[in-house]
Structures are given as structure tokens and as C-alpha cells.
VEXDREN-2710 file (C-alpha; in Angstrom, 1 decimal):
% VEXDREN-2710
k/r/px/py/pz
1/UNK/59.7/81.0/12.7
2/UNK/63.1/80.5/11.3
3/UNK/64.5/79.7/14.8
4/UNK/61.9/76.9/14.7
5/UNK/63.0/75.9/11.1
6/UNK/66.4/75.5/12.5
7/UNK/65.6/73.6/15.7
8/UNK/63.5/71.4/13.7
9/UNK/65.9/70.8/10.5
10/UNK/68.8/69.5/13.4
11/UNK/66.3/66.9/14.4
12/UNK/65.7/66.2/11.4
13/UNK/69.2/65.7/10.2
14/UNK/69.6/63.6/13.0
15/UNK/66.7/61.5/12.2
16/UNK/67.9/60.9/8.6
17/UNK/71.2/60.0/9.8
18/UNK/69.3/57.7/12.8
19/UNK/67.4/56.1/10.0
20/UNK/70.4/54.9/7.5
21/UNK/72.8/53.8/11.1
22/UNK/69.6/51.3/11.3
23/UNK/70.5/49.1/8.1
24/UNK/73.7/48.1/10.2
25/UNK/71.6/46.9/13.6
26/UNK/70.2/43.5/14.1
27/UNK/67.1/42.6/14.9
28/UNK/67.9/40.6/17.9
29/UNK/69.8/44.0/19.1
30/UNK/66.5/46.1/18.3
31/UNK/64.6/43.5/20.7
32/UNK/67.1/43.9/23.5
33/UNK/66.7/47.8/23.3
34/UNK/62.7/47.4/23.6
35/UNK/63.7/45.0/26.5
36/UNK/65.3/47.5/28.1
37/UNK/62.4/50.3/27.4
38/UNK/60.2/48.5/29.1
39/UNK/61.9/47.9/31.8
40/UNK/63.2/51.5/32.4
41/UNK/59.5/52.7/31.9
42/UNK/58.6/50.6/35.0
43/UNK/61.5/51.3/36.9
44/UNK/61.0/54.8/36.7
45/UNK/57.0/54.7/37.1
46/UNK/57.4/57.5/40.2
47/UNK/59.0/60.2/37.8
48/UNK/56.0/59.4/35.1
49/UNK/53.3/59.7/37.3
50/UNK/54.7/62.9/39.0
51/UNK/54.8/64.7/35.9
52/UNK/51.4/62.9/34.3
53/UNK/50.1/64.6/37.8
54/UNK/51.6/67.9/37.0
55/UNK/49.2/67.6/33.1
56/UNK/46.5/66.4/34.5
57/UNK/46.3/69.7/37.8
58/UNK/47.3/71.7/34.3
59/UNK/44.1/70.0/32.2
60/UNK/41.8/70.6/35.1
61/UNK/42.5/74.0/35.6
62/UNK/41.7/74.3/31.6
63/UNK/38.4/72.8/31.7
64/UNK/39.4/69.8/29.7
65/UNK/36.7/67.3/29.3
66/UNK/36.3/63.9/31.2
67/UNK/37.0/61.9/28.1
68/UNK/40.2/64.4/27.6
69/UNK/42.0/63.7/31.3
70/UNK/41.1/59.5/30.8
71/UNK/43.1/59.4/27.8
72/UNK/45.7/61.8/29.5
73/UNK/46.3/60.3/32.6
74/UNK/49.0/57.3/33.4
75/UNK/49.2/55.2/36.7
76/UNK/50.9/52.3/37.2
77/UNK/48.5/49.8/35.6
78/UNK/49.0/52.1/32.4
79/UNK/52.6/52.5/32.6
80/UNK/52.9/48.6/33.1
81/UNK/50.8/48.0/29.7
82/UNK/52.8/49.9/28.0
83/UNK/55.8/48.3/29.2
84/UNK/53.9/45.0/28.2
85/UNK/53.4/46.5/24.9
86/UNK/57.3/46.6/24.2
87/UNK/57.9/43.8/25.1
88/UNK/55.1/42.3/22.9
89/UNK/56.7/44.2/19.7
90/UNK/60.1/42.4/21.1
91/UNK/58.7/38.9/20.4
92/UNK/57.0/39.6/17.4
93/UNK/59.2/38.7/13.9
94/UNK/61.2/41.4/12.5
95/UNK/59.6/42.6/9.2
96/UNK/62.6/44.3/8.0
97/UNK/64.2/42.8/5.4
98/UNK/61.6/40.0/4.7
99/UNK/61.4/39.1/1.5
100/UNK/57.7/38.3/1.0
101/UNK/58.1/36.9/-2.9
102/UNK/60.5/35.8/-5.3
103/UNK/60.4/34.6/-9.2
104/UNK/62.4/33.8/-11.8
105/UNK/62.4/35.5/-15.3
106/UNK/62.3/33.4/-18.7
107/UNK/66.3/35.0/-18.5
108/UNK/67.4/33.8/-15.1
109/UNK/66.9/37.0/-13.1
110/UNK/65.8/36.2/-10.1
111/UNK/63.1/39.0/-8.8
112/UNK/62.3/39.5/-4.9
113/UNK/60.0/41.8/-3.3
114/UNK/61.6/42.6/0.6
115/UNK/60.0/45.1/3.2
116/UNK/62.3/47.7/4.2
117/UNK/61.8/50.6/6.5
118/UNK/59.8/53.9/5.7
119/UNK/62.2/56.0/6.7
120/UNK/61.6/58.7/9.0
121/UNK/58.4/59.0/10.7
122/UNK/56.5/62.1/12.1
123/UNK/53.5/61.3/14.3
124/UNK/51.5/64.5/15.8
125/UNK/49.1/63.2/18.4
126/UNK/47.1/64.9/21.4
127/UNK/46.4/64.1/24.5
128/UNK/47.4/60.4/24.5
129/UNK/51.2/59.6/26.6
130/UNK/51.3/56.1/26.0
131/UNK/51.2/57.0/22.2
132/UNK/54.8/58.2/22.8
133/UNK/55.9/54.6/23.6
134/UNK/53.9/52.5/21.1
135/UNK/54.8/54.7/18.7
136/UNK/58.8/54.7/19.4
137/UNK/58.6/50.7/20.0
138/UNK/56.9/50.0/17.2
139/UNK/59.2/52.1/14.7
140/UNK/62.8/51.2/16.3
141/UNK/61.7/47.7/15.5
142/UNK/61.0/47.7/12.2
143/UNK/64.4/50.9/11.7
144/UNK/62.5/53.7/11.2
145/UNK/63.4/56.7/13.3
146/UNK/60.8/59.0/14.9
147/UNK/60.0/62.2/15.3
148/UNK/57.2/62.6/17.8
149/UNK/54.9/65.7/18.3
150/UNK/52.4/65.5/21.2
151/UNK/50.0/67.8/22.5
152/UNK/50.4/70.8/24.7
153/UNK/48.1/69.2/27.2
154/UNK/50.7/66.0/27.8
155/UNK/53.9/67.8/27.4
156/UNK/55.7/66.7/31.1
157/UNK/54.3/63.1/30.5
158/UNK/55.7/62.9/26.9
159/UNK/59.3/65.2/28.2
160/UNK/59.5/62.6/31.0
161/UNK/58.5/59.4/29.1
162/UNK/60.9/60.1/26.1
163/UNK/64.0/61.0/27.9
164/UNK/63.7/57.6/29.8
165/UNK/63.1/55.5/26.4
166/UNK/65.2/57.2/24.1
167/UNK/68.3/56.7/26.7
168/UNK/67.7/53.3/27.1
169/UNK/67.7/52.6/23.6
170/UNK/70.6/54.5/23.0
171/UNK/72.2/52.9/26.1
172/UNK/71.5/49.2/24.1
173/UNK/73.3/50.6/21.3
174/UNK/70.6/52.2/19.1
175/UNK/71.4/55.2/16.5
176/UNK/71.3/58.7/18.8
177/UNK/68.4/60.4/16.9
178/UNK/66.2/57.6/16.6
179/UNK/63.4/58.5/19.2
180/UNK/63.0/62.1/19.3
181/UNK/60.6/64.3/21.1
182/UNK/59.6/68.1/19.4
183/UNK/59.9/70.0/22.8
184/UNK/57.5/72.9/22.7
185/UNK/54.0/73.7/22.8
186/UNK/54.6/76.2/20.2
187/UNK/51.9/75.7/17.2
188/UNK/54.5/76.9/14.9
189/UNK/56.2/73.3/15.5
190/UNK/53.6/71.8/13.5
191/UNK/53.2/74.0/10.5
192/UNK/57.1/73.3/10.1
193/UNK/56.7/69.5/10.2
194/UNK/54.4/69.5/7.5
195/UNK/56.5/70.9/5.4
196/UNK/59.8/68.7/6.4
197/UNK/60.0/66.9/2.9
198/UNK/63.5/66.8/2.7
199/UNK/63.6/64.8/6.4
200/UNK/60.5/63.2/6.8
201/UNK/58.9/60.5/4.7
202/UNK/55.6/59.9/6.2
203/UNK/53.5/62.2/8.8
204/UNK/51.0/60.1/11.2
205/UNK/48.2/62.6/13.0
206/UNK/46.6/61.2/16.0
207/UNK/43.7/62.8/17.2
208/UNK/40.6/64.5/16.6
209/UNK/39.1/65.5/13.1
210/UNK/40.4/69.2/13.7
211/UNK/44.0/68.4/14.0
212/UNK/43.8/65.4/11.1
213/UNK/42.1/67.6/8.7
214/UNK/44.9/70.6/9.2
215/UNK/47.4/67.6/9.1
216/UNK/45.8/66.5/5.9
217/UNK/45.2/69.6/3.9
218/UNK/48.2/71.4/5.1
219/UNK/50.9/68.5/4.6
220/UNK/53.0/68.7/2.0
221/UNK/54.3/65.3/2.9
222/UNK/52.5/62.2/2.4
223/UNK/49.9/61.2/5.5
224/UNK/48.7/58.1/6.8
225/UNK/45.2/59.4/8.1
226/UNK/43.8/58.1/11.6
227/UNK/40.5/58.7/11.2
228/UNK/38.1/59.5/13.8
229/UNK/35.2/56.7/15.1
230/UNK/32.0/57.0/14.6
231/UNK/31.3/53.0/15.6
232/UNK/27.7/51.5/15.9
233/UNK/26.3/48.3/16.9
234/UNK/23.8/46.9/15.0
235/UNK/21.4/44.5/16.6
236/UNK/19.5/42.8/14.1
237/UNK/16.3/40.8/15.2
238/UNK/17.7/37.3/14.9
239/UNK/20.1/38.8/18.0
240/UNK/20.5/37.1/21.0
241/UNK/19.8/39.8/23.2
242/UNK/21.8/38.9/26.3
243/UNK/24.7/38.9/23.9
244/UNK/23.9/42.0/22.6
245/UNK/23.3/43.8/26.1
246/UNK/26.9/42.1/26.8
247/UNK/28.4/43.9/23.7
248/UNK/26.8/47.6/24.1
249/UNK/28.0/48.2/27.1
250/UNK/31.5/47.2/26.7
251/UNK/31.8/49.2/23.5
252/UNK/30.0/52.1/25.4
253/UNK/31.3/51.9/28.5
254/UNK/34.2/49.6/29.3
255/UNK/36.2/53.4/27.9
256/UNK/34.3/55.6/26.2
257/UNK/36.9/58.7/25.2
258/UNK/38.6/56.3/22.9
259/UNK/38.4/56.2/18.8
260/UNK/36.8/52.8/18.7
261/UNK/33.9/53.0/21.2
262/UNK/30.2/52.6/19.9
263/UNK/29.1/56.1/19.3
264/UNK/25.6/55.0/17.9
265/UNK/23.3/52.2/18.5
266/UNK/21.4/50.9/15.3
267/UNK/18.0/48.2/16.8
268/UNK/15.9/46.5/14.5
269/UNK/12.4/47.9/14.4
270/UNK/11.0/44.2/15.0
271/UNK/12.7/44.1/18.4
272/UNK/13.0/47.3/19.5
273/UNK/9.8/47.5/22.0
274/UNK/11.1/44.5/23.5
275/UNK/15.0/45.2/23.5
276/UNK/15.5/49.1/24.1
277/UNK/13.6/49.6/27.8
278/UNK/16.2/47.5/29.2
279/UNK/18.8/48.0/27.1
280/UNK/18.4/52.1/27.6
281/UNK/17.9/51.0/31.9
282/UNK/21.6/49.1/31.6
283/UNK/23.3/52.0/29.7
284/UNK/21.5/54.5/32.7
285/UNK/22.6/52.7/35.4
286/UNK/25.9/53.4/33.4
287/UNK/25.4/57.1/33.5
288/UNK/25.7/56.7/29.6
289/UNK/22.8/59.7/28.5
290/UNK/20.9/58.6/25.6
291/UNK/19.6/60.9/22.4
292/UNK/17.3/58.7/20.4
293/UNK/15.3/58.9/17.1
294/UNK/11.5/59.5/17.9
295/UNK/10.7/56.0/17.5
296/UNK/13.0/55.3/20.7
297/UNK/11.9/58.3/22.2
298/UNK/7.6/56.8/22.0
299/UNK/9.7/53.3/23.6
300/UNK/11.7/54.8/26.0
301/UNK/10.3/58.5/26.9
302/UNK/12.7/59.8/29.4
303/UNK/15.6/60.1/26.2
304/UNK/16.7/63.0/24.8
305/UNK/15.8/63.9/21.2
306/UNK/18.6/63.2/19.2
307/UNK/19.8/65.9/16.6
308/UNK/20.8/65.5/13.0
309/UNK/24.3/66.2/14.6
310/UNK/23.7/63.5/16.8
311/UNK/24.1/61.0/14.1
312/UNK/27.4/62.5/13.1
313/UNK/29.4/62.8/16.4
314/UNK/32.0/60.8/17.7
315/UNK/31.0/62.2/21.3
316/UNK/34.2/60.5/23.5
317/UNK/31.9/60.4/26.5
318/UNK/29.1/58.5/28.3
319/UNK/26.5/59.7/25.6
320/UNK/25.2/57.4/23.0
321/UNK/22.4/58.2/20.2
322/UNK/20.2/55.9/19.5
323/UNK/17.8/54.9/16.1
324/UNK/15.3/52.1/15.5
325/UNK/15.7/51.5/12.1
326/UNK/13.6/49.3/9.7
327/UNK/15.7/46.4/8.4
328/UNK/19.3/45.6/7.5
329/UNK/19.1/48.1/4.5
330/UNK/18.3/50.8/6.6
331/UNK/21.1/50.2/9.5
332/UNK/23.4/50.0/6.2
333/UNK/22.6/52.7/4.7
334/UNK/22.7/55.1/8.2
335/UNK/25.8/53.5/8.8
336/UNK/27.2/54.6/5.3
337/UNK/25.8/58.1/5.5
338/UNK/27.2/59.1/9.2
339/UNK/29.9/56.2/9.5
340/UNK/33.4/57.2/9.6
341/UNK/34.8/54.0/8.6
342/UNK/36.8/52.5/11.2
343/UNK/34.6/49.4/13.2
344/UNK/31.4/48.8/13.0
345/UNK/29.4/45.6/14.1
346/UNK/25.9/43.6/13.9
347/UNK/24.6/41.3/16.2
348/UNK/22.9/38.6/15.0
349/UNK/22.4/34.5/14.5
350/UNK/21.4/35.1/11.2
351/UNK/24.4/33.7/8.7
352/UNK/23.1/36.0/5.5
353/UNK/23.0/38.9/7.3
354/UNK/26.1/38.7/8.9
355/UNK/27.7/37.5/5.9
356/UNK/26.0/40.9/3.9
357/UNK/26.9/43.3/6.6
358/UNK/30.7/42.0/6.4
359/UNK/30.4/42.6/2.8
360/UNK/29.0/45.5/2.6
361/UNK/30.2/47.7/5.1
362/UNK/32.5/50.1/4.1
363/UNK/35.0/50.0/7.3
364/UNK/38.8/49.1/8.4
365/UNK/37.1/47.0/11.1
366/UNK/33.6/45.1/11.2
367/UNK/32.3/42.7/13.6
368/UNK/29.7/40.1/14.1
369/UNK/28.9/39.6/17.4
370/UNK/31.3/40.9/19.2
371/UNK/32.7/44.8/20.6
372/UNK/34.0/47.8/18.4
373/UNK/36.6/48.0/21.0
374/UNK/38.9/44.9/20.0
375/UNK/40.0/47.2/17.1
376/UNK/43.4/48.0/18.5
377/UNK/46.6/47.2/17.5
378/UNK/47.8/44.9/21.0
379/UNK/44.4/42.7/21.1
380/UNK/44.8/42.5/17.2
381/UNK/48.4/40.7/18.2
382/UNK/50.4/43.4/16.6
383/UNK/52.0/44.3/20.0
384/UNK/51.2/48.0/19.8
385/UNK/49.9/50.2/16.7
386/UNK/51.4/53.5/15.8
387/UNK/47.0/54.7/14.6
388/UNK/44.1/53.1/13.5
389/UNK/43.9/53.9/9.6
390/UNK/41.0/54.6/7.7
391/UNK/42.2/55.4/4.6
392/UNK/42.6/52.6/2.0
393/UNK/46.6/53.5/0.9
394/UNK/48.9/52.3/2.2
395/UNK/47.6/50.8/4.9
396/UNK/44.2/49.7/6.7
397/UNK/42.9/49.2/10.4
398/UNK/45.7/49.0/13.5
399/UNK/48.9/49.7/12.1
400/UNK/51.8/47.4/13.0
401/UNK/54.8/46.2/12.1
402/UNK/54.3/45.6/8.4
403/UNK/52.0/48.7/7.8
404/UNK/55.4/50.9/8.8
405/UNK/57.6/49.2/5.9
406/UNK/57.6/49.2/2.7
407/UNK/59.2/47.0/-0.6
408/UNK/62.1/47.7/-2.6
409/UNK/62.7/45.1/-5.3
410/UNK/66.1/42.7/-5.4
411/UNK/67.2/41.2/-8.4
412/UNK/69.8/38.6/-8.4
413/UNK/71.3/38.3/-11.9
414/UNK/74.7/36.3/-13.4
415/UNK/75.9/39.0/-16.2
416/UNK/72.3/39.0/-17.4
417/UNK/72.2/42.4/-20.2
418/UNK/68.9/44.0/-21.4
419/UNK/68.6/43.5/-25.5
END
């Protein structure tokens, strides 16, 4: 433990020191060392793939789950995206040092509010490599350093990915320290970074509700929680039903091991005889296995009998529960009871009830009429997102740029002296 403590508090010195070198680099420098991320990323695609292989034979071996290898495994349209992704953060605006309101007191003191960087960051994630990038673009650009912790299942794909990132930052002149990778698949790394108040300002967890719970009660710094998705679709019975078929299976099955695919399906009782037999065919054809409420079950027969649990899980897989519910009120009030609050939508052409559902759902993302699955950080036009948040403070929804500063006041004065 206390030869962790000490590998850990070097990183962490280095961060802090990584984090104060960044008030001295400008932005268009920041952009040119994303630039050259990206472009190192795909140049050295061969070297990621040969060690995302060497995870993925590893993952196999350990039974890991089909939903677990999709999010593990990188090929070259993956490691291109990612390389996109940078260089989507390099054209956005630089947040740092924005000064997003000004006013002048009765006494001349002029009063500004400007973002500045967090600090450090600490993100622990699981199974997910192209977190590793997002995350590191997305804090160099607005100067916060990183400390990254990924799971044991992706540790060659993370080893591999940072070393070529962090060198071509440093290579454009970015502060050694800023991207930095915790290289071990030692649990004991963890328990130490919660505890890293004196180095680290915010933690980030990344994964499922086992590892953001220990994150969250076990932290002694403060946490920005990514919460897990338990989505549904709502189909109301104003719908348009070829627009509803459209939307279930994208948010089913376009990726299902992913935080913001549907996970339930809410139909309105006054269209459910004529919606769910071809709805439930589609998702089947699919291979998408359905649990449904007895009502869908006297509908569609062949379905499995969905559980009490069923309405809680966020399954990461081709399984979706299914409930005919009454009305509006109804699909509200499931959604509140076994929602996790991160996206949820309704399809309908009914103004009211889209307007109500907006209103009333409790959620960092809701829709009307279209996929839980736009709730990401690059189709939202942030470039990237560092986790989905689903907690109300500080920050909502995909995190970007501006969710990863925060304000410090300025206050321009000409001898002005409190009486």
C-alpha cells in the first residue's frame, strides 16, 4: 500500500505542477498538440490494434460479456473517430479564460466572472479505450491535467494509446505530466485515488453502478457522477408508428452495450394491439429478446415474462423489457420509479404531450421523436465528452469543454478602498 501511495503521490506532483505550467500555453498551441494526437493515433493504428487484440484474446478467455468486448475493442474505423474527435475539440473555442459576465459597482469596480480550469482531473473508467483519448483531448484543451485509471480488462489498449498521445503532446510543447496513465491493474490504485485530496480536484467514474457507487461513497474528493442508463421510449398513441419503429431499433440496436441505449419500451395501451406484433417481429429479427408485462405477453405470446428486476436493469445487450402502460401518467410515473435519469424520449404528434413529457421528466437528456442514442458528447457538438452526468451539480448531460472549468471572479478597480 505505501509503495502505491508513493507511485501515485509522484504522479500526482507531476499533475499539479502539469496543471499550473498550463496558465502559460496558448490556446492555439493546445489546438496544435490535439492536431498532432490525432494524427499520431492514426499513424500508429497497427500498434493499437495489436494490443486492443492482446485485451480482447484476454476478455474472451474471462468470459466477458458481448456487450463488454463491443465497448473494448478498437479497429481502425474506431481509432479514426477518435482521431476525428480531437480534432473536433481542436476547432471548438477555447473556454479558458472566457469571461462570461461583467458589471460595474455604484463605486467603479468592475466585476467579471471568467472560466478557468478545474485543476487536476482523475477519471476511473472500465472497459472503454477510446475513453483514454476523449478524456485527455478534452482536458488538455481547456488546461486541466489528467490522471487517467482504466480498467484491468483494457490495460494494453490504454498502455499503448497513452504513451502515443501523451508524447505527442509533449512533443508540441505541452507540460510533461499533463496526460498520465495509472499503470497497474492493482485495485489498491483506486482506493489511493480517492483519497488524493491534496493533488486531485475532481474524480470522474465511468462505468457501471458498482464501480460509481464505490467511487461515490468511498471518495473523499469531490465526484462528478456518470450515471448509469436506464432509457425508454415512449410511444404515445398520437405516434406515427413508422417513426417510432425507426427510433426503437436504433436506440436498441444500432449499439446496445452503451449508457444511452433504450433499455425499456413504454406503448400506449390504445395502440399497443396494433403496434407491438410488429414492433416485437422487427426487434426479433434483431435478435433483441423481449421481457414484457403480461399485457404484452396476451399481445405477443412468445415473450418472456418480465421481472420486477426487469424494469430496473440497464441490461447492455440485445434484451429489451417491455410494458403497455395506460396513458401518459402512467409511462411518467414508470419512468420516474425505475428511470435512472440520463435520456429518455416519447414519440408522439401530440404538442401537449410532448410539451408535458419535456417538462416533466426528470432526466439530463429527453427527446421527442427522435433516439436516446444522440445523447453523446460528439453528436451534441462538443467534440468529445469526458461522461454523461446525471447528477444536477456542477454539471448536466455530456460533459464538454465548459462543464471541465470553472469561475474565478476579476475585479478591476482604480485605488477603490472598502469603508
Amino acid at each position: 500500500m505505501e509503495a502505491m501511495q508513493r507511485k501515485l503521490s509522484l504522479m500526482g506532483e507531476q499533475a499539479r505542477a502539469a496543471a499550473r505550467r498550463f496558465a502559460r500555453i496558448s490556446s492555439s498551441k493546445k489546438n496544435e498538440a490535439l492536431q498532432r494526437m490525432a494524427q499520431a493515433l492514426e499513424k500508429r493504428e497497427n500498434e493499437i490494434v495489436a494490443a486492443n487484440r492482446i485485451d480482447l484474446q484476454a476478455g474472451e478467455l474471462k468470459g466477458l460479456s458481448r456487450a463488454l468486448l463491443d465497448r473494448l475493442m478498437l479497429d481502425s474505423h474506431r481509432i479514426h473517430e477518435m482521431a476525428e474527435g480531437l480534432r473536433a475539440v481542436a476547432a471548438l473555442p477555447d473556454p479558458v479564460g472566457e469571461v462570461v459576465r461583467m458589471w460595474t459597482r455604484p463605486n467603479g469596480l468592475q466585476i467579471g466572472k471568467m472560466r478557468v480550469p478545474l485543476g487536476v482531473i482523475g477519471i476511473i473508467y472500465e472497459a472503454r479505450p477510446n475513453v483514454t483519448v476523449d478524456a485527455a483531448g478534452l482536458c488538455l484543451k481547456t488546461s486541466n491535467a489528467i490522471i487517467l485509471r482504466g480498467g484491468s480488462e483494457a490495460i494494453n489498449s490504454n498502455r499503448t494509446i497513452t504513451a502515443i498521445i501523451s508524447q505527442a503532446a509533449h512533443d508540441a510543447g505541452m507540460p510533461e505530466g499533463c496526460i498520465q496513465l495509472v499503470d497497474t491493474t492493482d485495485r489498491l490504485a483506486v482506493d489511493v485515488l480517492l483519497r488524493m485530496n491534496q493533488y486531485i480536484d475532481v474524480l470522474i467514474p465511468r462505468g457501471g453502478a458498482e464501480l460509481i457507487q464505490k467511487v461515490v461513497l468511498n471518495a473523499t474528493i469531490p465526484v462528478i457522477e456518470t450515471g448509469i442508463g436506464n432509457c425508454h421510449v415512449f410511444v404515445d398513441e398520437d405516434a406515427e408508428m413508422a417513426v417510432a419503429e425507426r427510433i426503437i431499433l436504433n436506440a436498441k440496436t444500432q449499439r446496445p452495450a452503451v449508457c444511452n441505449a433504450m433499455e425499456t419500451l413504454l406503448v400506449h395501451a390504445g395502440i399497443a394491439r396494433q403496434f407491438l406484433p410488429r414492433m416485437v417481429q422487427k426487434l426479433e429479427e434483431k435478435q433483441v429478446e423481449i421481457r414484457g408485462c403480461p399485457i404484452t405477453r396476451e399481445i405477443v405470446p412468445q415473450v418472456r415474462l418480465a421481472t420486477e428486476n426487469d424494469w430496473y436493469e440497464e441490461y447492455y445487450d440485445l434484451i429489451l423489457a417491455v410494458r403497455v402502460v395506460k396513458d401518459l401518467d402512467q409511462a411518467l410515473e414508470h419512468i420516474f420509479q425505475y428511470g435512472t435519469k440520463h435520456s429518455e424520449a416519447i414519440v408522439t404528434r401530440d404538442y401537449r404531450r410532448a410539451r408535458r413529457f419535456l417538462q416533466e421528466v426528470d432526466a439530463a437528456a429527453v427527446y421527442v421523436n427522435a433516439s436516446t442514442r444522440f445523447t453523446d458528447g460528439f453528436q451534441y457538438g462538443f467534440g468529445a465528452e469526458i461522461g454523461i452526468s446525471t447528477q444536477k451539480l456542477h454539471a448536466r448531460g455530456p460533459m464538454g469543454l465548459e462543464e471541465l472549468t470553472t469561475i474565478k471572479y476579476v475585479v478591476y478597480g482604480d485605488g477603490q478602498i472598502r469603508e
